[in-house]
PDB file of N, CA, C, O and CB in Angstrom:
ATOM      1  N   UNK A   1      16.569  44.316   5.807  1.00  0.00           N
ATOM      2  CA  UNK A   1      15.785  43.203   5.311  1.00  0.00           C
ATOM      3  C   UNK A   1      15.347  42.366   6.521  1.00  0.00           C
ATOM      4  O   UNK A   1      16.103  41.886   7.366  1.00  0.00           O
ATOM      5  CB  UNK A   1      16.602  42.345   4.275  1.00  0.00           C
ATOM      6  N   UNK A   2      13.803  42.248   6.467  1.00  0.00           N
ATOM      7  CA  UNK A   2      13.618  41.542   7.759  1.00  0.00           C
ATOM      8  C   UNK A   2      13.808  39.888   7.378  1.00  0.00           C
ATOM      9  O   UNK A   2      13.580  39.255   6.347  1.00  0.00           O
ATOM     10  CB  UNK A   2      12.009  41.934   8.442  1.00  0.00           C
ATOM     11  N   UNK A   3      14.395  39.459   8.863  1.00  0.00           N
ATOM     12  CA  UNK A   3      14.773  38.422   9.053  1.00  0.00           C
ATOM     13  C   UNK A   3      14.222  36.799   8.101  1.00  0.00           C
ATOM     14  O   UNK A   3      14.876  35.966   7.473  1.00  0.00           O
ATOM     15  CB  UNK A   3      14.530  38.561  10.367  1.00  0.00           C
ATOM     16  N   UNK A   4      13.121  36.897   8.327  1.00  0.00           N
ATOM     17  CA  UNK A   4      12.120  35.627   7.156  1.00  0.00           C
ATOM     18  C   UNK A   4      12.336  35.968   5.992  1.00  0.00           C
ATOM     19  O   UNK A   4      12.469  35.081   5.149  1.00  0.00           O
ATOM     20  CB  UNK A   4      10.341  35.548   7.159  1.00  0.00           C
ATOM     21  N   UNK A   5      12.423  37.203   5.654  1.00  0.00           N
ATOM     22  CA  UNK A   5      12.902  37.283   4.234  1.00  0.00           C
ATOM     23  C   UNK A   5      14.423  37.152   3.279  1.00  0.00           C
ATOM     24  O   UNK A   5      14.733  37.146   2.087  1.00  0.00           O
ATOM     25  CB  UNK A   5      12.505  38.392   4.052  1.00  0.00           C
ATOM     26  N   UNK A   6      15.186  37.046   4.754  1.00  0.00           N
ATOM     27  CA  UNK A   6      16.731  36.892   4.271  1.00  0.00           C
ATOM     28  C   UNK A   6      16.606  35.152   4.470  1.00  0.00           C
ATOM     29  O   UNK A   6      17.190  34.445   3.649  1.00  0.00           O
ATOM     30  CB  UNK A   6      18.184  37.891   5.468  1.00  0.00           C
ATOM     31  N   UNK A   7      15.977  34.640   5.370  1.00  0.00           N
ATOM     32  CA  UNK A   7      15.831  33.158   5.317  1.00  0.00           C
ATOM     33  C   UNK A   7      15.727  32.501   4.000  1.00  0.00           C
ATOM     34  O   UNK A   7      16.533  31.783   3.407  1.00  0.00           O
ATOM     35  CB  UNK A   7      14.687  32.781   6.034  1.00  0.00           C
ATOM     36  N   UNK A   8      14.768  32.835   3.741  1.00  0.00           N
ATOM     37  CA  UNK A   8      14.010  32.643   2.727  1.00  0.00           C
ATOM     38  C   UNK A   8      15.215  32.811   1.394  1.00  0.00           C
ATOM     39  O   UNK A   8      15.533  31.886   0.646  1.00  0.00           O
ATOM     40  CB  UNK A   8      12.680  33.743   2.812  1.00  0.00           C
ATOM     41  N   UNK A   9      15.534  33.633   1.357  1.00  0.00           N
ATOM     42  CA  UNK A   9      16.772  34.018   0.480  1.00  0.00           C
ATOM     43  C   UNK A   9      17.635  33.306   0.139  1.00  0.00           C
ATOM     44  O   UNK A   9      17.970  32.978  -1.000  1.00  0.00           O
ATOM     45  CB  UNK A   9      17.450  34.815   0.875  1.00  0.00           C
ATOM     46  N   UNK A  10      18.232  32.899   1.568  1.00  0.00           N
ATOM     47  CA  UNK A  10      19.195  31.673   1.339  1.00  0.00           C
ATOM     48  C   UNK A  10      18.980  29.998   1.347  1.00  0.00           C
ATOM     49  O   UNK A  10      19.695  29.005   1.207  1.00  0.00           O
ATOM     50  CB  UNK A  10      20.089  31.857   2.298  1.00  0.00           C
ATOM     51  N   UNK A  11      17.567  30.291   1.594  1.00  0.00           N
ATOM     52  CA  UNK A  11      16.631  28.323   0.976  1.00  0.00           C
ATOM     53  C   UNK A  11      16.431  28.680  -0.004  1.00  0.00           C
ATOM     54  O   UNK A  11      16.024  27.679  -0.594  1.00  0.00           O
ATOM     55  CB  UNK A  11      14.955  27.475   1.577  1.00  0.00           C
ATOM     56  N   UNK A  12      16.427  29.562  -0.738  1.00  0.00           N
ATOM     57  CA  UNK A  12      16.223  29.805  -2.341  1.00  0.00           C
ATOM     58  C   UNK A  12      17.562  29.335  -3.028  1.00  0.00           C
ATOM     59  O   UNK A  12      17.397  28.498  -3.915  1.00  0.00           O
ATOM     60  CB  UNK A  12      15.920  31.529  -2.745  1.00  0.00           C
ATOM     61  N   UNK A  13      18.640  29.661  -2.819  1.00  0.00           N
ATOM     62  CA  UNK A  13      19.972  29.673  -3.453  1.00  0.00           C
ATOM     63  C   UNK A  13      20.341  28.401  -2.432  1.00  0.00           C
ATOM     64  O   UNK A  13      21.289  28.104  -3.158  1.00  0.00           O
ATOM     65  CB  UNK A  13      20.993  31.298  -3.376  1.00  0.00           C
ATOM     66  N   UNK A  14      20.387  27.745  -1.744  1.00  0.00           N
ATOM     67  CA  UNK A  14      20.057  26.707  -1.233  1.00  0.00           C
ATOM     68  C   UNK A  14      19.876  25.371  -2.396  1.00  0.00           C
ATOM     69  O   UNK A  14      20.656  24.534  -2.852  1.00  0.00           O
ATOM     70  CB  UNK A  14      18.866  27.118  -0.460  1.00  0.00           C
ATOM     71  N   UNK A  15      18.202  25.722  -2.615  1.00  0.00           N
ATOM     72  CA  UNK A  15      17.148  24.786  -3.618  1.00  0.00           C
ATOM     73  C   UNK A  15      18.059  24.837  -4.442  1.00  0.00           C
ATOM     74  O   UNK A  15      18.902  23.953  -4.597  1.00  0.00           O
ATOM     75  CB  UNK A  15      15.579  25.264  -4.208  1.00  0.00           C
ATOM     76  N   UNK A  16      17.966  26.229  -5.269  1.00  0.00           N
ATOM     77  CA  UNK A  16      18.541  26.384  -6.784  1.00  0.00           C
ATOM     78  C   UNK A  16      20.081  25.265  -7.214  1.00  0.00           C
ATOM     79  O   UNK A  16      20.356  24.520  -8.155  1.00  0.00           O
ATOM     80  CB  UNK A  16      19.061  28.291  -6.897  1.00  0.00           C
ATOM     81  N   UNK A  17      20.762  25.676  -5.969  1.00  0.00           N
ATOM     82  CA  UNK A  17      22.471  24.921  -6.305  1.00  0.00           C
ATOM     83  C   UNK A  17      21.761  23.492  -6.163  1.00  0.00           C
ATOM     84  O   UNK A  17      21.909  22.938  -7.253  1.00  0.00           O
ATOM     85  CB  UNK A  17      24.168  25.267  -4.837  1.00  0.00           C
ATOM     86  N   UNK A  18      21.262  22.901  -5.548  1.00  0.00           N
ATOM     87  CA  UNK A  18      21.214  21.544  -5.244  1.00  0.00           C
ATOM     88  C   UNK A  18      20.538  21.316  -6.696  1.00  0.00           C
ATOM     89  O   UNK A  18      21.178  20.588  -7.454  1.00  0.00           O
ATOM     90  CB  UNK A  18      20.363  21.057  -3.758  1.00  0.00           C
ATOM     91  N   UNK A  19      19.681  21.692  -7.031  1.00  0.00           N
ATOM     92  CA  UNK A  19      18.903  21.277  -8.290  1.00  0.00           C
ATOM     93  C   UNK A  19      19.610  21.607  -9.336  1.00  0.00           C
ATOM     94  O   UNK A  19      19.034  21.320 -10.385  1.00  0.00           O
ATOM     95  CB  UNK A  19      17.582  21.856  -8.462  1.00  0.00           C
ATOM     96  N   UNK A  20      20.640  22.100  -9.464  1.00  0.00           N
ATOM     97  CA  UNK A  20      21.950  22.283 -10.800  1.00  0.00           C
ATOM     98  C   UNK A  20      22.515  21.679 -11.013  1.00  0.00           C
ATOM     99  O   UNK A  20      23.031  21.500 -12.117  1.00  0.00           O
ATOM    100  CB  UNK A  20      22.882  22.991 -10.921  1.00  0.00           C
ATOM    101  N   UNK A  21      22.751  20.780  -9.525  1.00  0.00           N
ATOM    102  CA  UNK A  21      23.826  19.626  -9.208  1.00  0.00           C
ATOM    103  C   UNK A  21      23.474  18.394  -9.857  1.00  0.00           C
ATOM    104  O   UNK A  21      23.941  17.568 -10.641  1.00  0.00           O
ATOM    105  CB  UNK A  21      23.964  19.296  -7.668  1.00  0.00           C
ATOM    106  N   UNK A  22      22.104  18.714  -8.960  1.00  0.00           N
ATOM    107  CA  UNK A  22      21.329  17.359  -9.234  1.00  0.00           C
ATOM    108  C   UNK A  22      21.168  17.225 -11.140  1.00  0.00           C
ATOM    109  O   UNK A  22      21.497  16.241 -11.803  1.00  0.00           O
ATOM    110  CB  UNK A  22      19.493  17.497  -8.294  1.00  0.00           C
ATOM    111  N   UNK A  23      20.678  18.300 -11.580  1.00  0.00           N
ATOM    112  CA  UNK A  23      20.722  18.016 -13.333  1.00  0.00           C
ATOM    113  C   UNK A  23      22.176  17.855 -14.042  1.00  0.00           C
ATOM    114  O   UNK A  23      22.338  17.503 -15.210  1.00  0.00           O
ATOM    115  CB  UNK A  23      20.008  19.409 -14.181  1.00  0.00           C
ATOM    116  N   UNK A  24      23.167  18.170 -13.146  1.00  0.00           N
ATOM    117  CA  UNK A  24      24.268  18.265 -13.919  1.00  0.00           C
ATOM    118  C   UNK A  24      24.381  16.630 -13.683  1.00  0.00           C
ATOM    119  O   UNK A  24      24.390  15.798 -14.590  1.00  0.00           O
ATOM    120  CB  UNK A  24      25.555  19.406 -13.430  1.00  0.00           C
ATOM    121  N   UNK A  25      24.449  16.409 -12.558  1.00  0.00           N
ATOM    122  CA  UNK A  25      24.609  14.786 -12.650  1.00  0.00           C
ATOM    123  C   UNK A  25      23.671  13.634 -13.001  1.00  0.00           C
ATOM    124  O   UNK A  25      24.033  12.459 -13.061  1.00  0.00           O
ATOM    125  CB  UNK A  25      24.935  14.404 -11.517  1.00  0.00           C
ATOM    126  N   UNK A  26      22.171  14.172 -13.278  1.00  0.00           N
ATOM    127  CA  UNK A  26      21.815  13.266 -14.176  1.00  0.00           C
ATOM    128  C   UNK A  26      21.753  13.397 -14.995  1.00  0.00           C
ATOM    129  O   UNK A  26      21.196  12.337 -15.283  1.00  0.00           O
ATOM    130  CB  UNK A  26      21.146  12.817 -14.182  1.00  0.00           C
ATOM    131  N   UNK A  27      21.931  14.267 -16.572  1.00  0.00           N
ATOM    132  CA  UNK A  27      22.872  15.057 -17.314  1.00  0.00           C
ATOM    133  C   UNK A  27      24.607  14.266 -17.593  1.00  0.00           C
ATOM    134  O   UNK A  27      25.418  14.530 -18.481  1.00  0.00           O
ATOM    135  CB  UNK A  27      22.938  16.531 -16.351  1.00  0.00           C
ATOM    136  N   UNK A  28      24.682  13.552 -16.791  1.00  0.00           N
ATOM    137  CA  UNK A  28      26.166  12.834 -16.999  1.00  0.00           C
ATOM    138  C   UNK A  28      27.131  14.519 -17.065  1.00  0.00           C
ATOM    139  O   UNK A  28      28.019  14.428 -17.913  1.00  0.00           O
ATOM    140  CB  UNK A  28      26.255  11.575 -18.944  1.00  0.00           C
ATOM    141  N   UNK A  29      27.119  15.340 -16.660  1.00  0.00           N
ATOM    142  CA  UNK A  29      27.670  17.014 -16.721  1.00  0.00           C
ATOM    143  C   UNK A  29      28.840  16.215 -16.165  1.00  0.00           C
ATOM    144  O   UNK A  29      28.542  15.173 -15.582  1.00  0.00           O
ATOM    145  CB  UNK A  29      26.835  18.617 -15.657  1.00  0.00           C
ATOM    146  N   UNK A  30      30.340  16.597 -16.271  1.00  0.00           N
ATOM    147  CA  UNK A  30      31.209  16.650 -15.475  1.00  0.00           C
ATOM    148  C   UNK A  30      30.991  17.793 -14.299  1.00  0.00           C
ATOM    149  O   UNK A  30      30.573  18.896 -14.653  1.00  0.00           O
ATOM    150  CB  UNK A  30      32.315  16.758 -16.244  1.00  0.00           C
ATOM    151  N   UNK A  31      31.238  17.570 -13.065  1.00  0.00           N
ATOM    152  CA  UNK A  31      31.499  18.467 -12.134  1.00  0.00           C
ATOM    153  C   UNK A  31      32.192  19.083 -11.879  1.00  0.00           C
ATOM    154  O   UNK A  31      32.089  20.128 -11.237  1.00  0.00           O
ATOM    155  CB  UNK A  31      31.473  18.306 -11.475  1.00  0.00           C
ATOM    156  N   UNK A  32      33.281  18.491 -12.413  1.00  0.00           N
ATOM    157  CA  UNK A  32      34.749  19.825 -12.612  1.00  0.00           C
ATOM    158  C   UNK A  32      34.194  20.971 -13.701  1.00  0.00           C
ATOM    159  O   UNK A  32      34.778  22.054 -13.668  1.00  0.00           O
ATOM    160  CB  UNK A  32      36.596  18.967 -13.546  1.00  0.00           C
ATOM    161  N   UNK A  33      33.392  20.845 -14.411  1.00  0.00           N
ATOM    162  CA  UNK A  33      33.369  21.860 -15.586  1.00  0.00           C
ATOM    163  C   UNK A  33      32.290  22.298 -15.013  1.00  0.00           C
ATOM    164  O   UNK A  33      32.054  23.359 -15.590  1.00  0.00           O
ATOM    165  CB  UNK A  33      33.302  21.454 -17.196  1.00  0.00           C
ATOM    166  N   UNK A  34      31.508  22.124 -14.243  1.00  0.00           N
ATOM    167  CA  UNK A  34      30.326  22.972 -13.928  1.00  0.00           C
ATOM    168  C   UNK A  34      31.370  23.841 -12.649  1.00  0.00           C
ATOM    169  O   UNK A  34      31.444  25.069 -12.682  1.00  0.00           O
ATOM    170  CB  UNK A  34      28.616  21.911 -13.326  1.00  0.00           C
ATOM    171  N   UNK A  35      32.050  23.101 -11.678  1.00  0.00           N
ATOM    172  CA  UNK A  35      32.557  24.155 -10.627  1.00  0.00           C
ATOM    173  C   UNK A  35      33.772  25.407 -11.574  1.00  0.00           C
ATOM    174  O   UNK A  35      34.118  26.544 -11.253  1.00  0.00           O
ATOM    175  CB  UNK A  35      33.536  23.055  -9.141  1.00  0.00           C
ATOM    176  N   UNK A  36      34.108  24.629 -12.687  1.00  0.00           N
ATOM    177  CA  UNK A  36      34.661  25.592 -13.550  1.00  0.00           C
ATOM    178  C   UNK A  36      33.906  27.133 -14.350  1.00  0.00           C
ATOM    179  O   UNK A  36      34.292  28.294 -14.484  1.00  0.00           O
ATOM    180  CB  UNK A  36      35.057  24.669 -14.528  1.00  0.00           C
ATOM    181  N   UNK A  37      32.830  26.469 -14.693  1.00  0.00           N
ATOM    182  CA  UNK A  37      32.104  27.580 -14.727  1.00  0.00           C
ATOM    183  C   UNK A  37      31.510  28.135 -14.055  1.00  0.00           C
ATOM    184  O   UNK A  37      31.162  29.167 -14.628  1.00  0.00           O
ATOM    185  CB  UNK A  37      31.566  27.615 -15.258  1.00  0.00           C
ATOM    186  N   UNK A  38      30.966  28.066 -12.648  1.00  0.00           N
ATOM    187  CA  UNK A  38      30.421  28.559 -11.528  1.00  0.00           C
ATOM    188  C   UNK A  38      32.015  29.820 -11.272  1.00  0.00           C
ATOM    189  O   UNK A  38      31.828  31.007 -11.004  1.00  0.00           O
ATOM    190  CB  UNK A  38      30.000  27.035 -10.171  1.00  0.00           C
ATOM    191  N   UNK A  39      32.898  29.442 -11.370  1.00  0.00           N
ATOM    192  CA  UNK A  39      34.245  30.234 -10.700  1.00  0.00           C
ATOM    193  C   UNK A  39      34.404  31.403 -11.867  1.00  0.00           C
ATOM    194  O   UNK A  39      34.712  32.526 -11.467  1.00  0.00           O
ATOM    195  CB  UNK A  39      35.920  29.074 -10.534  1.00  0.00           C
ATOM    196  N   UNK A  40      34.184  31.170 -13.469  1.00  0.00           N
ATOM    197  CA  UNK A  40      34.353  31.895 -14.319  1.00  0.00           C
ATOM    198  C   UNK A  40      33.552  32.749 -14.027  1.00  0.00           C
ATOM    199  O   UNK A  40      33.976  33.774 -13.493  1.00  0.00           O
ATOM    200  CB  UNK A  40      34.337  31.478 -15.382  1.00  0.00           C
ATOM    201  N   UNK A  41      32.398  32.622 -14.240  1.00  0.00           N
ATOM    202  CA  UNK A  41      30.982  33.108 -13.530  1.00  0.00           C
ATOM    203  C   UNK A  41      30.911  34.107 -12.664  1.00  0.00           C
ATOM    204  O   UNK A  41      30.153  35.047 -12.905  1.00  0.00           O
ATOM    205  CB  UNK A  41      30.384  32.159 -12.791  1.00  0.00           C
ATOM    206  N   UNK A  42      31.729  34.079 -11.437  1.00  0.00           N
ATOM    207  CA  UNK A  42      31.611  34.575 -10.915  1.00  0.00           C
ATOM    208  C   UNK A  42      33.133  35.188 -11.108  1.00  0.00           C
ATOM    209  O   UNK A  42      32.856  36.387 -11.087  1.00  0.00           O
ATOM    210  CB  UNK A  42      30.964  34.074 -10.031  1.00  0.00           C
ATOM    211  N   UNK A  43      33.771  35.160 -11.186  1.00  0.00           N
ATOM    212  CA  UNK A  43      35.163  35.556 -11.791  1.00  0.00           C
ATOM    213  C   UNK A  43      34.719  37.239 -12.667  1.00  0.00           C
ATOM    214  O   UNK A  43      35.073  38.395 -12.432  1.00  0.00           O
ATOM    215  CB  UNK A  43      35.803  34.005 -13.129  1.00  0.00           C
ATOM    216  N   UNK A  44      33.858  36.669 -13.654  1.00  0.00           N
ATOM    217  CA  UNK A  44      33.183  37.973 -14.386  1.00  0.00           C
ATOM    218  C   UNK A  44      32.336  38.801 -13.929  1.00  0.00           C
ATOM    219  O   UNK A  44      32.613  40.001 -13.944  1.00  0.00           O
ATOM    220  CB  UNK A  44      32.558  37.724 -15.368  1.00  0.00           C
ATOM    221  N   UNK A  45      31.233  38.390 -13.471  1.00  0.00           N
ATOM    222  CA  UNK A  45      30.651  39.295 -11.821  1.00  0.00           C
ATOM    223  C   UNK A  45      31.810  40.100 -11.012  1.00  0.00           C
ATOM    224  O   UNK A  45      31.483  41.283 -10.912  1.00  0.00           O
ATOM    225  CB  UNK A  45      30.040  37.985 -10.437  1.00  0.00           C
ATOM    226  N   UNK A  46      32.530  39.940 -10.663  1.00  0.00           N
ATOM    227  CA  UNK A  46      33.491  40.627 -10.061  1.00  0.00           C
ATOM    228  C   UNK A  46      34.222  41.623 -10.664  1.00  0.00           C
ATOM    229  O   UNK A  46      34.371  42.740 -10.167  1.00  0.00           O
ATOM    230  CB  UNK A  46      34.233  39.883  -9.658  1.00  0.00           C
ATOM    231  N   UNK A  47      34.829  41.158 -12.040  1.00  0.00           N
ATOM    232  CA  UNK A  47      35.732  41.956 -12.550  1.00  0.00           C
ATOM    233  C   UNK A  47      34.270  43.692 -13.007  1.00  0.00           C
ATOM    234  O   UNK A  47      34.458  44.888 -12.785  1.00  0.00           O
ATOM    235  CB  UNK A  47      36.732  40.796 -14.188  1.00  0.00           C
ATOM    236  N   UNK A  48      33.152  43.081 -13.578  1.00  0.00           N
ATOM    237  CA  UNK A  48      32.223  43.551 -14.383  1.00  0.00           C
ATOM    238  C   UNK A  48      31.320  44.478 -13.062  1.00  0.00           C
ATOM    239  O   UNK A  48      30.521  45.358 -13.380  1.00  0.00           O
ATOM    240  CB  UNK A  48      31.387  42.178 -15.300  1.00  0.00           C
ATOM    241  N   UNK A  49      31.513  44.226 -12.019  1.00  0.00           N
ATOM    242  CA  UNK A  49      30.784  45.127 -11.009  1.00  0.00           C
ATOM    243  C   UNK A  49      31.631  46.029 -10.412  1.00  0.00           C
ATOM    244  O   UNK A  49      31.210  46.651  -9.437  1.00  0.00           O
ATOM    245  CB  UNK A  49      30.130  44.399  -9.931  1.00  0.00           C
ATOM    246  N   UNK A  50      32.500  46.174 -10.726  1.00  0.00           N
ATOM    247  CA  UNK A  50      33.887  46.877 -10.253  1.00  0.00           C
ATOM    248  C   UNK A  50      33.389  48.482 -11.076  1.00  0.00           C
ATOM    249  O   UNK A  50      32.889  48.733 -12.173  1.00  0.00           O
ATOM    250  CB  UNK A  50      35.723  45.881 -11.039  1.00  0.00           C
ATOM    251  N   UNK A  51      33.815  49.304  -9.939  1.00  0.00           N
ATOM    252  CA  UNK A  51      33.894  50.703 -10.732  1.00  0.00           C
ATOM    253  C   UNK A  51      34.927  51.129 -11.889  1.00  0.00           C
ATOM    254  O   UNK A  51      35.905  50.383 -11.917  1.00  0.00           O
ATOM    255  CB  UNK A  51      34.127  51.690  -9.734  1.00  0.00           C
ATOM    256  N   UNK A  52      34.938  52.004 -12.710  1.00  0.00           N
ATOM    257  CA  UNK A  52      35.926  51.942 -13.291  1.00  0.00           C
ATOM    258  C   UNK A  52      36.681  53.158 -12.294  1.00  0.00           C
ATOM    259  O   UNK A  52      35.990  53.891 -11.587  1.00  0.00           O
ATOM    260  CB  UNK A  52      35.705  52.079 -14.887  1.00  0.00           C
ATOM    261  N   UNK A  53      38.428  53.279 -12.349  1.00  0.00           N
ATOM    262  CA  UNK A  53      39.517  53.969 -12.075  1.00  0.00           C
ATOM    263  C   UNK A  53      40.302  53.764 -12.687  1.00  0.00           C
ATOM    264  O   UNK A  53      40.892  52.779 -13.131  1.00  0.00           O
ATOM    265  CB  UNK A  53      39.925  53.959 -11.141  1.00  0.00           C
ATOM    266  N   UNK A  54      40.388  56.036 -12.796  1.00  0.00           N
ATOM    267  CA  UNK A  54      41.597  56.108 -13.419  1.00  0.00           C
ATOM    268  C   UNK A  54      42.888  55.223 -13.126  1.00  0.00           C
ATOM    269  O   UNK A  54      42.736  54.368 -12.253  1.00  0.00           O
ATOM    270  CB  UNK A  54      41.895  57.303 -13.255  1.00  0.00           C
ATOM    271  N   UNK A  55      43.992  55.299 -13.662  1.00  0.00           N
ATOM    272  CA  UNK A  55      45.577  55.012 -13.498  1.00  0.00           C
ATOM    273  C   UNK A  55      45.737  56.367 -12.415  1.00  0.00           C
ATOM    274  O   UNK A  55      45.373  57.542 -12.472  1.00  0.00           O
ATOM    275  CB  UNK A  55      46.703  55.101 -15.269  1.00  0.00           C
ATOM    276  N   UNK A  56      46.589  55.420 -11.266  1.00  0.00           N
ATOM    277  CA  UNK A  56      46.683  56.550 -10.319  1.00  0.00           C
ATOM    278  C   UNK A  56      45.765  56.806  -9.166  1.00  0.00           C
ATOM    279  O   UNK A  56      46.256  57.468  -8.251  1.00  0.00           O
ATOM    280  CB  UNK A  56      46.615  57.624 -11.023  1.00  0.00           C
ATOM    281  N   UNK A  57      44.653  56.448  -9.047  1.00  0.00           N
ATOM    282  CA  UNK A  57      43.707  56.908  -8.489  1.00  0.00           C
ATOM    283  C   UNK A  57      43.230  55.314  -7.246  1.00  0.00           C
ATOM    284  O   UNK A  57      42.692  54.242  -7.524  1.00  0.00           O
ATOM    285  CB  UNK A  57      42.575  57.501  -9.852  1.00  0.00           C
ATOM    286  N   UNK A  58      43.714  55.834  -5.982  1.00  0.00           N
ATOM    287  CA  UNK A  58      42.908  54.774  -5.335  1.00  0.00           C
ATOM    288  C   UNK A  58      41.721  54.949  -4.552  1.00  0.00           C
ATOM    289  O   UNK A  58      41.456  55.953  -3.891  1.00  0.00           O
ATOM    290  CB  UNK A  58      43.643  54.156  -4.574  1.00  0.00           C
ATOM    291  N   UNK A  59      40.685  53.422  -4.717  1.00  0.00           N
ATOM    292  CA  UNK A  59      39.707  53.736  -4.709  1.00  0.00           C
ATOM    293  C   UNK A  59      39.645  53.430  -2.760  1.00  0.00           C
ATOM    294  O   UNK A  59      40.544  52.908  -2.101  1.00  0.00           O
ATOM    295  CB  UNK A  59      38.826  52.970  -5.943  1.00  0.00           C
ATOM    296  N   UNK A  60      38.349  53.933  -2.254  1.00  0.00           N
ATOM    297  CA  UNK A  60      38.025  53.613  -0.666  1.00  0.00           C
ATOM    298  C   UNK A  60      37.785  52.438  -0.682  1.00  0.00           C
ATOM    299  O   UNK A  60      37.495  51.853   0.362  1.00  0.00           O
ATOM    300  CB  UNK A  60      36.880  54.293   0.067  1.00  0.00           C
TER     301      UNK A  60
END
């Protein structure tokens, strides 16, 4: 991936979090429950991108 385009990538996800923040708190959102769900969130991304393996079987 050339370089301006990985930039670019991360001023995107950058923008995006700040502007979640920003609605959660004018929104009156608690911030504990939004970093709570950001962790679940990604908690399930993890478990859910995982290959499946057998019992027994380790993976590389």
């Amino acid at each position: 991936m050339p370089l301006p385009h990985f930039l670019f990538l991360i001023a995107g996800v950058i923008v995006a979090a700040a502007l979640t923040v920003w609605l959660a708190v004018a929104a009156r959102f608690p911030l504990a429950a939004l970093g709570l769900g950001a962790v679940l969130a990604a908690a399930l991304v993890h478990l859910l991108g995982r290959p499946s393996r057998k019992l027994g079987q380790r993976g590389r």
